[in-house]
C-alpha positions as CSV (number, residue, x, y, z in Angstrom):
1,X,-7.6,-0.4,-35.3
2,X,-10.6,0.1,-37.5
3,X,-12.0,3.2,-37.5
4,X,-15.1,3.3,-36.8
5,X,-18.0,3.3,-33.9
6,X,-20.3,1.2,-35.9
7,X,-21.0,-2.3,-34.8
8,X,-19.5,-4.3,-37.4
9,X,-21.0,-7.8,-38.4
10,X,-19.0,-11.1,-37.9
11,X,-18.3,-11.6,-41.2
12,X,-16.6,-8.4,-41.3
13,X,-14.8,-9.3,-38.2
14,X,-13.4,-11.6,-39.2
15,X,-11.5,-9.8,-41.7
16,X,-11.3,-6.4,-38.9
17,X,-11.3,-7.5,-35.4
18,X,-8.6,-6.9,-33.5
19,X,-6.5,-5.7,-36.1
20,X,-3.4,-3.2,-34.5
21,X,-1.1,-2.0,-37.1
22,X,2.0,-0.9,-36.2
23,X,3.9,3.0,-36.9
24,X,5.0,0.9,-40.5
25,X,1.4,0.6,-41.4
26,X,1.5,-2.7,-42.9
27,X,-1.3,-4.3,-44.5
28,X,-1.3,-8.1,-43.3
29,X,-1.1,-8.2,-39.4
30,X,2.7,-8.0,-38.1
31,X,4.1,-10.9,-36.6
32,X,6.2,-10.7,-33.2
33,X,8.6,-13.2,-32.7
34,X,9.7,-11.8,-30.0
35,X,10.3,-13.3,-26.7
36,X,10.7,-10.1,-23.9
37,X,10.3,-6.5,-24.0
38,X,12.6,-3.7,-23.4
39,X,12.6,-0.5,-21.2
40,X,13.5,3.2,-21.5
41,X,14.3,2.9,-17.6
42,X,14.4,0.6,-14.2
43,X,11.3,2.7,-13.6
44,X,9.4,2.2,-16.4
45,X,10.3,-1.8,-15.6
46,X,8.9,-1.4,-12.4
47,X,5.7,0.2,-13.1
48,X,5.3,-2.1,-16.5
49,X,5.3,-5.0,-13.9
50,X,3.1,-3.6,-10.8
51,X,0.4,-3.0,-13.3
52,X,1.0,1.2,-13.2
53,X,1.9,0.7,-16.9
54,X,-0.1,-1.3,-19.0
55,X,2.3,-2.6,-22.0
56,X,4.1,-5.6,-23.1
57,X,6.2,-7.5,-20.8
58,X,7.1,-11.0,-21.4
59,X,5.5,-13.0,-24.2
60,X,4.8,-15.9,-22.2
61,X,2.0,-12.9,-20.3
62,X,1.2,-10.9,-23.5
63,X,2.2,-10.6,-27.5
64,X,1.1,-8.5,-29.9
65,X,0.5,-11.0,-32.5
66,X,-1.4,-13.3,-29.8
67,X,-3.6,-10.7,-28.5
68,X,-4.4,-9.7,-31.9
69,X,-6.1,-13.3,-32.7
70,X,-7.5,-13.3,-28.9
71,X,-9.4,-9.6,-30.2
72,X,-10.5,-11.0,-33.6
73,X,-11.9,-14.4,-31.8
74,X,-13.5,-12.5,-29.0
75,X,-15.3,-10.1,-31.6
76,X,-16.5,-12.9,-33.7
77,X,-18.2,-14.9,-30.4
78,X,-19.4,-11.7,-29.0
79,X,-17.5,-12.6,-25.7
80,X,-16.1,-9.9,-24.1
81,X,-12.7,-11.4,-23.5
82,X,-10.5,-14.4,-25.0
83,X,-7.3,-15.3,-23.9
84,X,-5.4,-18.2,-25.8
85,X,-3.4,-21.3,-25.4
86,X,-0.9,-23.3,-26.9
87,X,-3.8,-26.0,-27.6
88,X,-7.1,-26.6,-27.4
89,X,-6.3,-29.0,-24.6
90,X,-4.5,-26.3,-22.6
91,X,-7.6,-24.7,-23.3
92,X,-9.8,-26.9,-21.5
93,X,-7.5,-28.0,-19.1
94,X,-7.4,-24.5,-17.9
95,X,-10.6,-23.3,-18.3
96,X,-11.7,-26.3,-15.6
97,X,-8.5,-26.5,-13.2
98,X,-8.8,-22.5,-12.8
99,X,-11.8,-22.5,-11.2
100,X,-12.0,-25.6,-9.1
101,X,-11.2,-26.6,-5.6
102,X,-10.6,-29.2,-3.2
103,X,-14.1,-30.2,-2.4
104,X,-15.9,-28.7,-5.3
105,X,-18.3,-30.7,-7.2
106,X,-18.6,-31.0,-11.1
107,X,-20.7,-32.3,-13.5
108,X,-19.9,-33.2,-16.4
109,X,-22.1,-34.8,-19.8
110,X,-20.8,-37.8,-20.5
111,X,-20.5,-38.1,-24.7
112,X,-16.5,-35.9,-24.5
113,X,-13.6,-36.0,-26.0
114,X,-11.1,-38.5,-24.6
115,X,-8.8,-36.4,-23.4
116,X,-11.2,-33.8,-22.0
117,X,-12.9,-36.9,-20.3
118,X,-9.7,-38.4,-18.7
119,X,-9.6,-34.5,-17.4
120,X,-12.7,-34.7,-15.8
121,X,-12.9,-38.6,-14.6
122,X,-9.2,-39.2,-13.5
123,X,-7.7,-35.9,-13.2
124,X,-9.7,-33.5,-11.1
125,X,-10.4,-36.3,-8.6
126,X,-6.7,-36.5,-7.8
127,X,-7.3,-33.0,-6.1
128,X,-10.0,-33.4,-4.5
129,X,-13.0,-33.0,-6.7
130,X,-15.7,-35.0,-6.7
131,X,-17.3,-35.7,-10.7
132,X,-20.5,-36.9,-11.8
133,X,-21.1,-38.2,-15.3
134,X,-24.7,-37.6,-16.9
135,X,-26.0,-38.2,-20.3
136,X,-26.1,-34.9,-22.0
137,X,-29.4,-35.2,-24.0
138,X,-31.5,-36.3,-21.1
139,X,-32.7,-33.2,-19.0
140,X,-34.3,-35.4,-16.2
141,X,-30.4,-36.4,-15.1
142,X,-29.0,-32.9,-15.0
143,X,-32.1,-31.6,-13.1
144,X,-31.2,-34.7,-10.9
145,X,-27.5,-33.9,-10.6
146,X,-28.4,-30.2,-10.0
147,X,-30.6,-30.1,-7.5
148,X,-28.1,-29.7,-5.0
149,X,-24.7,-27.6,-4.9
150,X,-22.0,-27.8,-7.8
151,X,-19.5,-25.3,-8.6
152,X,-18.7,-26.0,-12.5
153,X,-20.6,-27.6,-15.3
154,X,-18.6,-29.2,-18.6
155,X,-20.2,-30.8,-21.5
156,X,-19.6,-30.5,-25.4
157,X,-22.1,-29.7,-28.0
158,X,-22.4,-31.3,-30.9
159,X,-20.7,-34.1,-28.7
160,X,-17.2,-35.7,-29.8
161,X,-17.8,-38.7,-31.8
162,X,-21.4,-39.2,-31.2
163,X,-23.2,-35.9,-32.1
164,X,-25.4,-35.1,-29.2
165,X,-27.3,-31.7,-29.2
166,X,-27.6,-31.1,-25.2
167,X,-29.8,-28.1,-24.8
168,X,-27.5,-25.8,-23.7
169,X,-29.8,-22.5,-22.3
170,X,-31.4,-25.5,-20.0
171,X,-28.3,-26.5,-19.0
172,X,-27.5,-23.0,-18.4
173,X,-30.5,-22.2,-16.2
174,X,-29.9,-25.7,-14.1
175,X,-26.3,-24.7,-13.7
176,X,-26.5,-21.4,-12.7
177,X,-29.7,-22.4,-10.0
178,X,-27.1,-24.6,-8.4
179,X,-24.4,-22.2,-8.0
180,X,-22.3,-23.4,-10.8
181,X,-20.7,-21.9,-13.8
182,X,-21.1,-23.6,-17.3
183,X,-18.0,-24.6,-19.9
184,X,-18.8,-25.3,-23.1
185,X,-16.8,-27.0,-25.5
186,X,-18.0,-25.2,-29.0
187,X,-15.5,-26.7,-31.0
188,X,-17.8,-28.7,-33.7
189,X,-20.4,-26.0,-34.2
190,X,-17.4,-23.4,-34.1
191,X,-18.4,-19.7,-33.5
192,X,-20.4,-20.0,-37.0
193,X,-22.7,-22.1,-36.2
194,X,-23.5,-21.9,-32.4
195,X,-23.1,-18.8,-29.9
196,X,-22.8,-20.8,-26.5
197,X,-22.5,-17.6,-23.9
198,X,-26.0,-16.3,-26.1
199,X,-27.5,-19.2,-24.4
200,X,-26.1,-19.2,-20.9
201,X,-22.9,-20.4,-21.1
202,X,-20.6,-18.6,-18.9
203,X,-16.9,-19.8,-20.7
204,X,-16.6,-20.7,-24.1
205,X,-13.3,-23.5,-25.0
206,X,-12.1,-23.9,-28.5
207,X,-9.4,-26.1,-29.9
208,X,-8.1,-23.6,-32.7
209,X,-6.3,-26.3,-34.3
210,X,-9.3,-27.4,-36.1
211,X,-12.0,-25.3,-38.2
212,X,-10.7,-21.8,-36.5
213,X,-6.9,-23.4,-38.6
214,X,-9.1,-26.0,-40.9
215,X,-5.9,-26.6,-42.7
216,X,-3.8,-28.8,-40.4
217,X,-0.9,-26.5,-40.1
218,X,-0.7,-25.7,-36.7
219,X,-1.8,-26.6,-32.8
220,X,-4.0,-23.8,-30.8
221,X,-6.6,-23.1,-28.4
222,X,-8.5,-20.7,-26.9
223,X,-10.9,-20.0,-23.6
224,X,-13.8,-16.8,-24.1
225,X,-15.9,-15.6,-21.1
226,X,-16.4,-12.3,-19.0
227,X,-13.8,-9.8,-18.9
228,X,-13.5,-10.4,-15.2
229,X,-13.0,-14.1,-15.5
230,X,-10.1,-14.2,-18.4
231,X,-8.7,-11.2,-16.4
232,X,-8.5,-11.9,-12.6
233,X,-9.1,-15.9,-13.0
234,X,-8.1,-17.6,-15.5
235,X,-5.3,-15.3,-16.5
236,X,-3.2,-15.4,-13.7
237,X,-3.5,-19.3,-13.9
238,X,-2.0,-19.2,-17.6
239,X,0.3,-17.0,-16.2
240,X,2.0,-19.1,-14.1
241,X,1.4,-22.4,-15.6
242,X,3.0,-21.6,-19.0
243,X,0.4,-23.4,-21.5
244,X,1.1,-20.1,-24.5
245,X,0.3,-19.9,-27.7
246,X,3.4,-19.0,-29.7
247,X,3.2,-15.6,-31.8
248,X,3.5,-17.7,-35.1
249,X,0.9,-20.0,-34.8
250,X,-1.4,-17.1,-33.3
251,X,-0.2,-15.4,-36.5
252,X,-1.7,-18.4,-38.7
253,X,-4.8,-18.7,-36.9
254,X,-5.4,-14.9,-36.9
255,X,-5.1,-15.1,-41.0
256,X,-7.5,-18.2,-41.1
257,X,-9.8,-16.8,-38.7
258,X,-10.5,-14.4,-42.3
259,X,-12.4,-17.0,-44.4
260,X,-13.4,-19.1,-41.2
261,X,-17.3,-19.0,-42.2
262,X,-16.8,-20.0,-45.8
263,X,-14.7,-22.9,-45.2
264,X,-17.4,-24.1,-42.7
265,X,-20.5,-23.1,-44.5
266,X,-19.2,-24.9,-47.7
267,X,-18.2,-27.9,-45.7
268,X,-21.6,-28.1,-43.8
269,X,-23.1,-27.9,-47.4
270,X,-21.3,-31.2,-48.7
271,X,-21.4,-32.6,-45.5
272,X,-25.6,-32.3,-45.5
273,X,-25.1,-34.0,-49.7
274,X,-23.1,-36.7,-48.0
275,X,-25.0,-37.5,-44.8
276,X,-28.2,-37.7,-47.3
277,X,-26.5,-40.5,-49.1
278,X,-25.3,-42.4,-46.2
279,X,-28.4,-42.5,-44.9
280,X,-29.9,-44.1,-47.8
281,X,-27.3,-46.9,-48.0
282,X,-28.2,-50.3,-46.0
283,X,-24.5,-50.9,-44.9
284,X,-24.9,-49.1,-41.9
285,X,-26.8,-49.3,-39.0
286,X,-27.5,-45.6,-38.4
287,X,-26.2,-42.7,-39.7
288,X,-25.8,-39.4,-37.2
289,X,-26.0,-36.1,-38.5
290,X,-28.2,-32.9,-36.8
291,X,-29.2,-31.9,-39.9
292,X,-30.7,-35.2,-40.9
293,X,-34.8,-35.7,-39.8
294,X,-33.6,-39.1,-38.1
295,X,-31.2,-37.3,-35.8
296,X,-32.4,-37.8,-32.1
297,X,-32.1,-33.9,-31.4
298,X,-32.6,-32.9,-34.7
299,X,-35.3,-30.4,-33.7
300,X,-33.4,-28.8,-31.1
301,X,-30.2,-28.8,-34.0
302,X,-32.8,-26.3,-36.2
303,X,-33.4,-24.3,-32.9
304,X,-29.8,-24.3,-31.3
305,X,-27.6,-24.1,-34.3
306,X,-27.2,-22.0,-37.3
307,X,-26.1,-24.7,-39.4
308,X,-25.7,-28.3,-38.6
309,X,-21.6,-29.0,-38.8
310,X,-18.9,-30.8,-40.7
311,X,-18.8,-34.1,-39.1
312,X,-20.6,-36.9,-39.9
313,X,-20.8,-40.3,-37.5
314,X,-22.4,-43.7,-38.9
315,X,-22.4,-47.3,-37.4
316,X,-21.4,-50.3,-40.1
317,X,-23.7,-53.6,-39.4
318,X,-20.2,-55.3,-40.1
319,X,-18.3,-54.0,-36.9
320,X,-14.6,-53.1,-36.9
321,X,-13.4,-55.0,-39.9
322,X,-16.4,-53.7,-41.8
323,X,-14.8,-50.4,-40.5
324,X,-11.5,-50.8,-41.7
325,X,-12.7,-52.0,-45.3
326,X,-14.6,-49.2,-46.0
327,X,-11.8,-46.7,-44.2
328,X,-9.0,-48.6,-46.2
329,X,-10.8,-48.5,-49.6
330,X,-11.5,-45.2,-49.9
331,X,-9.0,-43.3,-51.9
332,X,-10.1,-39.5,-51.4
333,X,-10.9,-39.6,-47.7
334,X,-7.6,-39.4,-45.6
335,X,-7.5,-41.6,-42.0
336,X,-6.5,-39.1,-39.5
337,X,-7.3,-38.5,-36.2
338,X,-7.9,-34.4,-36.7
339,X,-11.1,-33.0,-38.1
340,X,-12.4,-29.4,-39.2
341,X,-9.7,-29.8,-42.2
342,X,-10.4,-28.9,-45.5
343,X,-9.5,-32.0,-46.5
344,X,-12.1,-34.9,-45.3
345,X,-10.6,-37.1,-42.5
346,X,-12.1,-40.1,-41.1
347,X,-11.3,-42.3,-38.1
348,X,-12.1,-45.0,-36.0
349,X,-12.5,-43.9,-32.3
350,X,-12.8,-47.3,-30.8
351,X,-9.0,-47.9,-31.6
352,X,-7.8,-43.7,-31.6
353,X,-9.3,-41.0,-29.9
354,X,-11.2,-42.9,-26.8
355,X,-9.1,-46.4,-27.3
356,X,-7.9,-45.7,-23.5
357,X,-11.9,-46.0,-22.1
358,X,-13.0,-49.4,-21.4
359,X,-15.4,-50.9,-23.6
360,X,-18.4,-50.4,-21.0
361,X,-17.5,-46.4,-21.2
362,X,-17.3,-46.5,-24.7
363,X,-20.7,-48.5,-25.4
364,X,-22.4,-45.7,-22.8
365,X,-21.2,-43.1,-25.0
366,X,-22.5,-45.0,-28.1
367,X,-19.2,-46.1,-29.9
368,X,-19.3,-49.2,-31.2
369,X,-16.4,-51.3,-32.8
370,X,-18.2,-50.5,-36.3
371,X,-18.5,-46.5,-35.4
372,X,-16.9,-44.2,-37.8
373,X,-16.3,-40.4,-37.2
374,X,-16.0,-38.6,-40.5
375,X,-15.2,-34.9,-40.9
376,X,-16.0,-33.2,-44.4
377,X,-13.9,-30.7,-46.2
378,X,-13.9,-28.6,-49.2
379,X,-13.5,-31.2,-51.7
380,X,-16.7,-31.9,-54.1
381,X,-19.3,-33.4,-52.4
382,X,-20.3,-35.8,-55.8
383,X,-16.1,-36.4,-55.4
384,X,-16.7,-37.6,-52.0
385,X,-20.2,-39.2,-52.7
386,X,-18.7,-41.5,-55.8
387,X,-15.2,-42.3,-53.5
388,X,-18.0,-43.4,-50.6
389,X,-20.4,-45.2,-53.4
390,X,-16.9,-47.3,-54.9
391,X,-15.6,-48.1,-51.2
392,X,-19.0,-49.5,-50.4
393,X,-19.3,-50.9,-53.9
């Protein structure tokens, strides 16, 4: 470990935290491979598994490597605990199933990802639990939905295609007055750009494959909150259900984790250049990005967020085959479904991400045949302005 009993700064935790070297005193973190653990005797099995001992015994409960990137992650969000998952859908699945009942009441903002809203709307009803669906930005509806008992509160901010800034410490305070703990999906703003449990949150879910990779290599996810809920809650859940991160990818994510605030600050930086243009262009029908003045929460952006994010989301006045030109012509921009890349990826949600939600779900969650989701990389932002300006052209 570092040695020191300063408190270090993010950016230097990101290069620090969590870091456990072993007797060879390598330099890049070790990577374990490793599937079990061995024992000097039956004893020393015994007590490794009734919790007298506390070491390494199964991989699928603990790895070196793993809880090396669940340190470093945990450091950088200020939470006090992290424990990781195979994907950021493990993640969430998880972080929700863990804590619910039979009889249990969520509620939920209704701008999510699709997966993370077939979760909510067709999964946790099949046990029992009863959902309601409010829009995010509109505090009148979660006072509503609050004012009487829930046990767990889910929404995503920014909002997965469409943007949305929900006020999250408001959220927070509504949550908590009803008895109910608040999830947050922070995976647009990423730890960078938005601190979540600062504001009230009580968990934290993270899909590491995007910005916390942010080079497409590999699949991860990860769930931060209180020491006693990773611990006594959510970790024997994990535990038992199987949904682990494998020391490799853990490995990769831990290295990225290193230059995770310049990759996003420079793509938030082009992103900004390229929003500006968009904006100006009359092909499209609006143009969502927090940092721009015409974003509907763009005031709560400056006072939420420490920098407005990599995604871009625009409507074209042509609809879908409007869409498709402009996604087909450009010659930079890759169509791909993943985002927080350093490579810029753009793509259609109508037809991919929330194609299984029926075009009244869709409209209330503001995509439109002709709504693109684009997320900026590293490339030059004049690069990605002049492949925009021809595809248009």
């Amino acid at each position: 470990m570092t040695k020191t009993n300063r408190t270090l700064r993010p950016r230097t935790l990101q290069v620090r935290g969590g870091l456990t070297r072993t007797q060879f005193k390598e330099t890049s973190e070790a990577l374990f491979l490793n599937s079990g653990y061995v024992y000097d005797s039956a004893l020393e099995a015994e007590q490794s598994f009734d919790g007298t001992l506390d070491r390494m015994v199964y991989s699928r409960f603990k790895n070196p490597t793993v809880a090396m990137f669940e340190a470093r992650l945990a450091a950088i969000e200020g939470a006090p605990a992290c424990k990781a998952t195979a994907t950021g859908m493990a993640a969430v699945h998880a972080a929700l199933l863990c804590q619910v009942r039979t009889g249990d009441r969520v509620v939920a903002s209704r701008a999510l990802f699709g997966s993370c809203q077939w979760i909510v709307a067709e999964l946790l009803p099949r046990y029992g639990v009863t959902v309601q669906f409010v829009d995010g930005t509109d505090l009148d509806q979660w006072r509503s939905a609050l004012s009487h008992p829930a046990r767990l509160v889910f929404l995503e901010s920014p909002s997965n295609p469409s943007l949305e800034i929900i006020d999250i410490r408001a959220v927070a305070d509504l949550a908590h007055a009803s008895g109910a703990v608040l999830v947050v999906d922070n995976v647009f703003a990423t730890p960078v750009l938005q601190s979540p449990l600062a504001l009230g949150a009580d968990m934290v879910v993270y899909s590491a494959t995007k910005h916390i990779d942010g080079q497409g290599r590999c699949l991860g996810g990860a769930v931060l909150g209180s020491e006693e809920f990773c611990n006594d809650v959510l970790g024997p859940f994990l535990r038992n259900t199987g949904p682990t991160l494998s020391p490799f990818n853990a490995w990769v994510l831990l290295k990225s984790l290193e230059t995770l605030d310049m990759r996003v600050e420079r793509a938030c930086a082009g992103a900004l250049r390229l929003a500006q243009f968009l904006a100006s262009r009359s092909e499209f029908s609006k143009v969502l990005y927090p940092g721009l003045q015409s974003h509907p929460q763009h005031a709560l952006a400056l006072r939420q967020m420490r920098g407005f994010g990599t995604l871009i989301a625009f409507d074209l006045k042509g609809g879908k085959q409007a869409a498709y030109d402009l996604m087909d012509k450009l010659e930079v921009v890759d169509i791909s479904n993943n985002l927080g890349d350093s490579k810029s990826l753009i793509c259609h949600p109508w037809t991919t991400t929330h194609q299984r939600l029926s075009p009244e779900d869709k409209l209330a969650m503001g995509i439109t045949e002709g709504f693109v989701r684009l997320s900026v990389g590293l490339e030059d932002p004049d690069d990605l302005i002049d492949d925009f300006a021809l595809a248009l052209a």
